[in-house]
C-alpha positions in Angstrom: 0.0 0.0 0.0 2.7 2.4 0.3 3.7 3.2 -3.2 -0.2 3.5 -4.0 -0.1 7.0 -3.2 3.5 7.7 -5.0 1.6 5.8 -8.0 -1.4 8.6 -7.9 0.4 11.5 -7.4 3.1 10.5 -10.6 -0.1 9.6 -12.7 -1.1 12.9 -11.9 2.0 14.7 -12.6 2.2 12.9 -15.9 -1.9 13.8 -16.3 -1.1 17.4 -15.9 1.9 17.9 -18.1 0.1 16.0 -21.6 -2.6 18.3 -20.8 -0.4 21.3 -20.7 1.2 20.2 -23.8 -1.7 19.5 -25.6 -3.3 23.5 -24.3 0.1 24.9 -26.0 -0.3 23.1 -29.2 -3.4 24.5 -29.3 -2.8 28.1 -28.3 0.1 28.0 -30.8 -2.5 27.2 -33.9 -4.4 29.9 -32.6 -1.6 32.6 -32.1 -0.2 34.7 -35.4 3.2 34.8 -35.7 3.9 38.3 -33.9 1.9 36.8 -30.8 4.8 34.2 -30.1 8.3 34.7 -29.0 10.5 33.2 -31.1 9.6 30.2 -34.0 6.2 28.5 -33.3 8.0 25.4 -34.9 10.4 26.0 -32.4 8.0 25.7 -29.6 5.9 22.4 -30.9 9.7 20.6 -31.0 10.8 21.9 -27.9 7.2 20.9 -26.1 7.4 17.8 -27.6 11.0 16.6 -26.8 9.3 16.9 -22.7 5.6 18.0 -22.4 7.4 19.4 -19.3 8.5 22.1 -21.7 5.0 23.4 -22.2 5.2 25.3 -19.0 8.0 27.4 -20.4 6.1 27.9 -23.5 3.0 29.6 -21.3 5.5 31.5 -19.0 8.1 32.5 -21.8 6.8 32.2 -25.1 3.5 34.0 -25.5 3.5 38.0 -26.2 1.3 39.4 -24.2 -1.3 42.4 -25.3 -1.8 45.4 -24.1 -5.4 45.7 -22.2 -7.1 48.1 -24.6 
């Protein structure tokens, strides 16, 4: 019973970054060009090489607009 609980919280973790990965893909089909830092082809090979990545990608990548 003791590695039940590591088991839950890893599936989780694991959960939570393809989900992540899979909300970047999307936002980057969504975004134009000028709306991304850097290459958006860039981005889908660097989130894919570790869905980790993705959380980069929503911190560093995006270009924010001005509140109008």
């Amino acid at each position: 019973m003791k590695g039940k609980p590591k088991k839950l919280l890893l599936g989780g973790l694991v959960l939570m970054e393809v989900v992540s990965a899979v909300l970047a893909w999307r936002d980057l089909g969504w975004r134009t060009d000028d709306q991304v830092r850097g290459n958006k082809k860039t981005w889908r090979v660097f989130i894919v090489l570790n869905p980790g990545n993705s959380f980069a990608y929503w911190i560093f990548g995006r270009v924010r607009s001005p509140l109008t």
